[in-house]
C-alpha positions as CSV (number, residue, x, y, z in Angstrom):
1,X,118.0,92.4,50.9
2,X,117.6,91.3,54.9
3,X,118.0,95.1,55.8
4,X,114.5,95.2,53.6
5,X,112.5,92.4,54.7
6,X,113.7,93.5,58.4
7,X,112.2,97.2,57.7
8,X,108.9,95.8,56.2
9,X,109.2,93.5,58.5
10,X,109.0,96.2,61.5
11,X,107.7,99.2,59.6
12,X,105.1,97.8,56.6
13,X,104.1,94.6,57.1
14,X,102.5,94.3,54.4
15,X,105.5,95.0,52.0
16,X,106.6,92.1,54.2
17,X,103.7,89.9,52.9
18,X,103.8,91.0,50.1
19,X,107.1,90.0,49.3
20,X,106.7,86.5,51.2
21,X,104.6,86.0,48.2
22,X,106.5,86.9,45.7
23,X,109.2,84.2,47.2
24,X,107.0,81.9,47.3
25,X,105.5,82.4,43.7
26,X,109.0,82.1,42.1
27,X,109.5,79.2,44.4
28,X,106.4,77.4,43.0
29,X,107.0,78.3,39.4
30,X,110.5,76.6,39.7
31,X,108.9,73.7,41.1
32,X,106.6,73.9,38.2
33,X,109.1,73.6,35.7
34,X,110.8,71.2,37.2
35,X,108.1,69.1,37.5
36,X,107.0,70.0,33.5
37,X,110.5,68.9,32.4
38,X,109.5,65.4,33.9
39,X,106.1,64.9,32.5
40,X,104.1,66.4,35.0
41,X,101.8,69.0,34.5
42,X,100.8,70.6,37.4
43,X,97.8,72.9,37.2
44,X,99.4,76.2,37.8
45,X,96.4,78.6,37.5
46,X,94.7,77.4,40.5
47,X,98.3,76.7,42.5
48,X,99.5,80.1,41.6
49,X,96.3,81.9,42.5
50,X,96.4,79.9,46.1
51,X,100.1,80.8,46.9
52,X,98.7,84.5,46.5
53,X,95.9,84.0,48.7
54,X,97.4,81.9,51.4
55,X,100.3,84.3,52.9
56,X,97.6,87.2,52.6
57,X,94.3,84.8,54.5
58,X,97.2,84.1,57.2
59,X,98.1,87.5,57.7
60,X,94.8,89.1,57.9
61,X,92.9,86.1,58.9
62,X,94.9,84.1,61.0
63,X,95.2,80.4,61.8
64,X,91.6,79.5,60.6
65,X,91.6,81.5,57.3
66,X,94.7,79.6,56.1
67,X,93.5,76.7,56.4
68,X,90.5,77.1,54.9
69,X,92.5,78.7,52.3
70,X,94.8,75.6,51.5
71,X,91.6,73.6,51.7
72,X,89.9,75.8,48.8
73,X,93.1,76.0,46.7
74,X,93.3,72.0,47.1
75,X,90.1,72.0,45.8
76,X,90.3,74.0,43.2
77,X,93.1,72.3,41.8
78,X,91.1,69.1,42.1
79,X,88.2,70.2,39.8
80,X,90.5,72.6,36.9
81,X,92.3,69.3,36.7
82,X,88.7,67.4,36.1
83,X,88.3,69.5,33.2
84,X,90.9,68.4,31.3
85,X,92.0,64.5,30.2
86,X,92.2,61.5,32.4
87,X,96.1,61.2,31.5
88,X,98.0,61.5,34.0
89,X,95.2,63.2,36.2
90,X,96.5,61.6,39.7
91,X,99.7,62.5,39.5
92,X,99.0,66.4,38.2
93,X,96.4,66.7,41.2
94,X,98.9,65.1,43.5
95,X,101.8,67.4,42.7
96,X,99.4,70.8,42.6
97,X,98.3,69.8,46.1
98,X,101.9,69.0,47.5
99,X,103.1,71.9,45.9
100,X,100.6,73.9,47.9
101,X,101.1,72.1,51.3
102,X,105.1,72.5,50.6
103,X,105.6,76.3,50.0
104,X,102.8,78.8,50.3
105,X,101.2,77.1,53.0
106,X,104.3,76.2,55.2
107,X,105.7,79.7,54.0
108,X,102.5,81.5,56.1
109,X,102.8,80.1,59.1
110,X,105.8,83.0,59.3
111,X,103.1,85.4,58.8
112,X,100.6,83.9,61.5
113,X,102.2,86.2,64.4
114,X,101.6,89.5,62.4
115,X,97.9,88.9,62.4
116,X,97.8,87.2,66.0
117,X,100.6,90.0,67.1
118,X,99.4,93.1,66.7
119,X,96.6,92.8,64.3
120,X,96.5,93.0,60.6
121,X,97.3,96.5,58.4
122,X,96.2,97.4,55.1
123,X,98.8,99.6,55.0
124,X,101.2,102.1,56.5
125,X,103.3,101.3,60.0
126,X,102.1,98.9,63.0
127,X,99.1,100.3,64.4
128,X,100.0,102.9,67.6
129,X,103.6,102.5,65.8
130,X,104.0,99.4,68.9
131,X,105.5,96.5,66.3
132,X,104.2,93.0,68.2
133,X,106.1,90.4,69.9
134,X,105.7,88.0,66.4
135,X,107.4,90.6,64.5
136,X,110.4,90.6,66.7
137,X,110.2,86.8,67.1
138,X,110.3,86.7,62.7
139,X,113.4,89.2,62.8
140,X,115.0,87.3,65.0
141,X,114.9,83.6,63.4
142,X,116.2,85.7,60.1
143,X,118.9,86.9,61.7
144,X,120.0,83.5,63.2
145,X,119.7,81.9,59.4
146,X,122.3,84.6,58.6
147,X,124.4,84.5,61.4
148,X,124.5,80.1,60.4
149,X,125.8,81.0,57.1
150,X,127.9,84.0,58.1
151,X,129.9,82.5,61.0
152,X,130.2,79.6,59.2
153,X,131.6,81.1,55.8
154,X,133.9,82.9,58.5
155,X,135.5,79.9,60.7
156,X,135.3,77.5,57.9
157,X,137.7,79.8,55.5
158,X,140.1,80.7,58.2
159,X,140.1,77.6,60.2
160,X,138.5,74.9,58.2
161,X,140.7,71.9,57.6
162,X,138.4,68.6,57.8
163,X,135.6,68.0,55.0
164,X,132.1,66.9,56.6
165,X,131.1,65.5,53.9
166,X,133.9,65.6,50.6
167,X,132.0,63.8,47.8
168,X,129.0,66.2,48.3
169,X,130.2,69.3,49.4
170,X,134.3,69.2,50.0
171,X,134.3,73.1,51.3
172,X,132.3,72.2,53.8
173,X,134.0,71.8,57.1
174,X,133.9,70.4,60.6
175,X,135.2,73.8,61.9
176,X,133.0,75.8,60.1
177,X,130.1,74.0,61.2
178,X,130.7,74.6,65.0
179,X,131.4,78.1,63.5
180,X,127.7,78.1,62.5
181,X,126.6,76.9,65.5
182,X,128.2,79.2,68.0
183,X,128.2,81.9,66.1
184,X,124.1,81.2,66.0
185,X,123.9,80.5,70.0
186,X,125.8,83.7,70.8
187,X,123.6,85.9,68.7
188,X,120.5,83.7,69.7
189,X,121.4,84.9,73.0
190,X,121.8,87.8,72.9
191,X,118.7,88.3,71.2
192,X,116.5,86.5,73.3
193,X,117.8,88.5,76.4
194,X,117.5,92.0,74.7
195,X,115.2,92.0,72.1
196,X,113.0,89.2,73.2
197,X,113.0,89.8,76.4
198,X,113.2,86.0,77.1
199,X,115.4,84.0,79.5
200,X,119.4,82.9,77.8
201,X,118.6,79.5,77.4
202,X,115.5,80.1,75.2
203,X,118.2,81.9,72.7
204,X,120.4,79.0,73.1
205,X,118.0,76.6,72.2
206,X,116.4,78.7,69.2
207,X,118.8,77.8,66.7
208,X,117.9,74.3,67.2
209,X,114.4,74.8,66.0
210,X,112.4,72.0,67.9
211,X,115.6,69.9,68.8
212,X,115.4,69.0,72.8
213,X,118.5,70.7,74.2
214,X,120.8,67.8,74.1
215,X,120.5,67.0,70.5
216,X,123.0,70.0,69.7
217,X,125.7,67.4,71.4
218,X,125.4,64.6,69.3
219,X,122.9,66.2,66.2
220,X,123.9,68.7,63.4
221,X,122.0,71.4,62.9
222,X,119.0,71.5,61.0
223,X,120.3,74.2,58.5
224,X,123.7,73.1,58.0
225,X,121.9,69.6,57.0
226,X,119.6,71.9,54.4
227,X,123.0,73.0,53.0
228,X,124.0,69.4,53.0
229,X,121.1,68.2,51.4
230,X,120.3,70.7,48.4
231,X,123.8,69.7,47.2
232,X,123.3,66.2,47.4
């Protein structure tokens, strides 16, 4: 699967859209039956037609056509849900437009460098064949969520003997979470010196995602906390 989204990705970037959205459809539907089992219904027609529509404005529109996007979608959910009875009104509205804000639109800003990289395809390869800087930059933060899991799979089953956190997650160890994080410097590294073309030290802080460098001392990282969390 990562050797696909990595070829469309740097060969058809619109596969790669494409199948953004198709993540992020099944991501919304999940979120709508959740929400159904508790009472909630979201309006899914106009949700589901603006998780289509946000990852492709973003990608051949840019910045300013997603957000005019999520603004329409928004909207739309507003008045389909006017149509229908009063019950329960704010709270359907409420969870369409979170729903929106939380996975299609967040989910497009990784397709905001295609457009602003190398300009949008309908088709076919990178125009010229010359894949933009934002593809790279893309490939790259996949591979470091993979190299987090991997090393940390790796050093935590060889080496792991003290439980971060046992009553959520007892397999989850100490040694296999500074597993994660070298093991997501070192390729961070050595991606940002040969693929980005970027200085070391903007590979070692790229695992961090936004963290000032001296967090990493006292701070977890943000991923291993995602594992953390979805368990909890």
């Amino acid at each position: 699967m990562l050797f696909a989204v990595l070829g469309g990705l740097l060969f058809l970037p619109l596969g790669f859209v494409l199948l953004t959205t198709a993540f992020a459809v099944l991501g919304v539907w999940e979120i709508f039956r959740a929400l159904e089992g508790q009472g909630t219904r979201m309006p899914i027609i106009p949700v589901l037609t603006g998780t289509v529509a946000m990852p492709l404005a973003a990608y051949f529109g840019g910045t300013e056509s997603l957000l005019f996007a999520m603004v329409l979608s928004s909207t739309a959910v507003l008045l389909w849900r006017s149509l229908e009875s009063a019950a329960g009104a704010p709270r359907s509205v409420f969870s369409g437009i979170f729903t929106l804000a939380w996975v299609p639109f967040l989910i497009s800003f990784a397709i905001v460098p295609l457009h602003a990289g190398g300009g949008a395809t309908t088709a076919g390869p990178w125009p010229g064949g010359q894949v933009p800087a934002g593809a790279w930059q893309i490939a790259v933060m996949l591979l470091l969520v993979v190299s987090n899991d991997t090393f940390g799979y790796l050093v935590g089953a060889l080496f792991g003997k003290h439980p971060m956190a046992p009553k959520i997650s007892p397999k989850k160890t100490w040694e296999g979470f500074a597993g994660s994080v070298a093991g997501a410097m070192v390729i961070g590294i050595l991606a940002s010196v040969f693929v980005l073309g970027r200085p070391w030290w903007v590979g070692w802080c790229l695992p961090w995602a936004w963290w000032p460098p001296l967090l990493p001392v006292t701070s977890r990282n943000p991923w291993s906390n995602g594992n953390l969390a979805s368990k909890t």
